[in-house]
C-alpha positions in Angstrom: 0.0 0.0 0.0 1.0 3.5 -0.8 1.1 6.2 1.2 -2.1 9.1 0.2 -5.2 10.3 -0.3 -7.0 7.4 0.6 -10.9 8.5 -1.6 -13.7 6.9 0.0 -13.3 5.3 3.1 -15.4 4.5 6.0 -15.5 6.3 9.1 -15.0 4.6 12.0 -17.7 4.8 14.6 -15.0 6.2 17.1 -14.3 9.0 15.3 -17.7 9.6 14.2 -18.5 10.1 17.7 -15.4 12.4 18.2 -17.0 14.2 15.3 -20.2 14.5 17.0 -22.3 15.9 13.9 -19.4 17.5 12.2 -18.7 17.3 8.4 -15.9 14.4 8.6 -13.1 14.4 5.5 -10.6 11.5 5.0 -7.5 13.3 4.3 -5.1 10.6 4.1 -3.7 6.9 4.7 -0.7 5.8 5.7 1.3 2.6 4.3 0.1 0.4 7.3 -4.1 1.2 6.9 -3.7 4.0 9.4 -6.3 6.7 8.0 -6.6 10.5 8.9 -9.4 12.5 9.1 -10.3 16.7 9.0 -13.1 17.8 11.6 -13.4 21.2 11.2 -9.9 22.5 13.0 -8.7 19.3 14.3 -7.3 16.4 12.8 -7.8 12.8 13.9 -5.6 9.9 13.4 -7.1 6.4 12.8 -4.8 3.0 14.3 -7.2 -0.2 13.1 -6.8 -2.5 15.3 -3.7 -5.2 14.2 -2.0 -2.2 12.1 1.1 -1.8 14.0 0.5 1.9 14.8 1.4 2.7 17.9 -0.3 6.3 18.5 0.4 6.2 22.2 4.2 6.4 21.0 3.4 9.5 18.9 1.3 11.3 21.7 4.5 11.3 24.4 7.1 12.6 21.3 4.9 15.2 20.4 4.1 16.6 24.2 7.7 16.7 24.3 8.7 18.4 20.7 6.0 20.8 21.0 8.5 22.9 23.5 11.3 22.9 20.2 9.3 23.4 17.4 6.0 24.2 15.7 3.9 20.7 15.8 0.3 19.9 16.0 -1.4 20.8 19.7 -2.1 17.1 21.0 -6.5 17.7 22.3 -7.1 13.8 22.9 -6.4 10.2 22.4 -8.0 6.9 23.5 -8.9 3.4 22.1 -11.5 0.7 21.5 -11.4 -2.4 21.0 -11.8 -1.6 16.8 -8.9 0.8 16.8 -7.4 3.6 18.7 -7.3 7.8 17.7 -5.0 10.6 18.4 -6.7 14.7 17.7 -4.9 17.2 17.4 -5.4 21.0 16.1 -4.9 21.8 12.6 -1.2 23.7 12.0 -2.1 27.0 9.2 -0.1 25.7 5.8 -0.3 23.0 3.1 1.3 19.6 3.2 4.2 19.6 1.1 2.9 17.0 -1.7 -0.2 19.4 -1.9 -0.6 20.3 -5.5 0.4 24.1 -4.8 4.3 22.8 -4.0 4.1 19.8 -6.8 3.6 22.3 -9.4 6.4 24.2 -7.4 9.0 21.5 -6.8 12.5 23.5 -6.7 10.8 25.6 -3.9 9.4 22.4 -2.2 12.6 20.8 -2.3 14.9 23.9 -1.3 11.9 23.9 2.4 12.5 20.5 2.5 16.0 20.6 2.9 16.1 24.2 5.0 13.3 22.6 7.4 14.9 19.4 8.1 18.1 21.3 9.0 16.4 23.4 11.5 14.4 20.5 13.6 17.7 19.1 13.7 19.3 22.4 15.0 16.5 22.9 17.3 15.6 19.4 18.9 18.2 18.8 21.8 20.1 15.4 21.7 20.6 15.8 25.4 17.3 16.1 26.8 15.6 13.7 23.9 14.3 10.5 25.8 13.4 8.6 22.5 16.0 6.7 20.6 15.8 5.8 16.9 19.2 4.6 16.2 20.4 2.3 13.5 21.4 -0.6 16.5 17.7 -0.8 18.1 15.7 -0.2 14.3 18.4 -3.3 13.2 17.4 -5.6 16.3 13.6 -5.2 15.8 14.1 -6.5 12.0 16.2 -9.4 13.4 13.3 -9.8 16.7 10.4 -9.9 13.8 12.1 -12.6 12.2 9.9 -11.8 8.7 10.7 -9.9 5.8 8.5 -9.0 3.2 10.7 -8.2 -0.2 7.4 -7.2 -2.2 7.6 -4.3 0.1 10.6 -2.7 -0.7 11.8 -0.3 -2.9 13.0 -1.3 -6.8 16.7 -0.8 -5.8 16.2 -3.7 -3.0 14.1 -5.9 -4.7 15.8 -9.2 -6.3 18.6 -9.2 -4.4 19.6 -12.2 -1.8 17.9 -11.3 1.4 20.9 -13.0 3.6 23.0 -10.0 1.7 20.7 -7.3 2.4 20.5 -8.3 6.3 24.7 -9.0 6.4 24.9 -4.8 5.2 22.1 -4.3 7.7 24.2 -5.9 10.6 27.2 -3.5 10.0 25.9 0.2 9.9 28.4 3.2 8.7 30.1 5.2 11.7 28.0 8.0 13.0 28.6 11.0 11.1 26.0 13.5 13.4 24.1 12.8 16.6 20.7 14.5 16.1 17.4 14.1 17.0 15.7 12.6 14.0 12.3 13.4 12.9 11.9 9.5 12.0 9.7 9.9 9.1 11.3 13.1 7.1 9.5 12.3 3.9 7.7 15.2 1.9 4.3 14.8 3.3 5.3 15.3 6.9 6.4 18.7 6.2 3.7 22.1 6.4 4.7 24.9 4.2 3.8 28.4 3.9 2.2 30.6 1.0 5.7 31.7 1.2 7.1 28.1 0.6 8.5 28.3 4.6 8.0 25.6 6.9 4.9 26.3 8.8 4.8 22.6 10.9 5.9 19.4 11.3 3.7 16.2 11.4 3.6 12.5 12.4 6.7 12.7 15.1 5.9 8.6 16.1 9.5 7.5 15.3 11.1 10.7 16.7 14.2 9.7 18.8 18.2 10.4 18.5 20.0 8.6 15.6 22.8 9.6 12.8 21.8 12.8 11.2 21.7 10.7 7.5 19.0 8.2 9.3 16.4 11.8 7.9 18.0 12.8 4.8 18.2 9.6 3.3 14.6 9.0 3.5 14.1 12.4 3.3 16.1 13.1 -0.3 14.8 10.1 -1.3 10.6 11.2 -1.0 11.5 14.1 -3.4 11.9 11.3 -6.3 8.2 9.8 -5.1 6.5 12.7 -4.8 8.2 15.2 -7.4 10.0 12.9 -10.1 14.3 12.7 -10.9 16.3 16.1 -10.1 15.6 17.4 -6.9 17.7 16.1 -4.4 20.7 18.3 -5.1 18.6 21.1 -4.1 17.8 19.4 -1.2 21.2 18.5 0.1 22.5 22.0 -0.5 19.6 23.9 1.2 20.7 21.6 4.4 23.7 22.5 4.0 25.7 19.1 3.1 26.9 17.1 0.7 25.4 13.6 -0.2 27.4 11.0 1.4 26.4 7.8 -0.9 27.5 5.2 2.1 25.4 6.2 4.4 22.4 7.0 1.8 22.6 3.8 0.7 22.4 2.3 4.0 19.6 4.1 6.1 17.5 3.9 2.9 18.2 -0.1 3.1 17.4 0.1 6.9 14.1 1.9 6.1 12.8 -0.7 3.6 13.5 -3.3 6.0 12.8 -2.0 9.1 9.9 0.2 8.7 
């Protein structure tokens, strides 16, 4: 399943009730069935039950970002035995695969790139209670003990798996200590009218890992959502240069781990 707006989808009685006679407008769905949902200023995020999605995880990280940086206000959470929800208040800007910044890609990118720099200049590593380093992400692969190759990206797929997990098992030396967003592809950035980030969004894998754990997933969302070109853009609006050995690894970590 890919990541998107997910068309007509059922709304769960849950958030129904949360909506409590309110227009209700499915927004979008994650990789893993997880479904959001627009109710007038607030959001709400939909875990089925059996997803995986642990929204309890997301509620603590973004009680404790919301001191650094501008992120959704957290209003509620909860669970049934269907599923369980997480509200918050609507952030003022557009998701950055909104059709505005995909008809404006160089200016998406260039945000992109700026915006991931600053959360990782802002979030302190020292006071950051969450961990999403390369050595816990590599032992839950191992503790799942399944791997799905259909899954992955093209660049993975039909090659041996007991390769893939050997590179796994030796990660690249850690270039930069920050505190990762955990999911820095495109859609998890707010922008502007003036093509500024304006928010950040779904924080669940937030934790402290190698700086190159966000900008390889990160560069690499510009090819799904904008097509071929844009990740030089990217890389210099951070302010670094690709490193291709550690690219190459945290986007191999991702498709297996996540």
């Amino acid at each position: 399943m890919i990541a998107g707006p997910p068309g007509s989808v059922a709304v769960p009685d849950p958030v129904r009730a949360l909506a409590d006679g309110a227009p209700v407008r499915p927004v979008w769905r994650n990789e893993l069935g997880g479904l959001t949902f627009s109710i007038g200023d607030r959001y709400v995020k939909w875990a089925p039950a059996g997803s995986g999605l642990d929204l309890g995880r997301e509620a603590v990280r973004l009680r404790w970002a919301a001191a650094h940086l501008p992120v959704p206000e957290l209003l509620g959470s909860g669970s049934a035995q269907s599923g369980s929800w997480l509200v918050t208040r609507a952030i003022a800007g557009r998701n950055a695969v909104d059709p505005r910044w995909q008809a404006e890609p160089e200016i998406a990118a260039r945000a992109l790139g700026s915006g991931l720099r600053a959360l990782h200049e802002a979030l302190p590593v020292a006071d950051c209670p969450f961990s999403w380093s390369a050595e816990d992400r590599i032992a839950a692969v191992f503790e799942r003990g399944r791997l799905d190759p259909g899954e992955w990206h093209a660049e993975h797929t039909g090659q041996p798996v007991r390769r893939l997990l050997d590179r796994l098992a030796d990660p690249p030396p850690v270039d930069r200590l920050v505190v990762c967003h955990g999911d820095a592809c495109a859609p998890n950035t707010l922008l502007d009218s003036a093509g500024q980030v304006a928010g950040y969004v779904d924080l669940g894998s937030l934790g402290v890992a190698d700086r190159w754990a966000d900008l390889a997933v990160g560069s690499w969302s510009l090819e799904w959502n904008y097509g071929a070109g844009y990740q030089p853009l990217y890389f210099q609006a951070y302010g670094s240069e690709p490193d291709p050995d550690r690219i190459s690894y945290y986007r191999l970590l991702w498709d297996l781990a996540e």
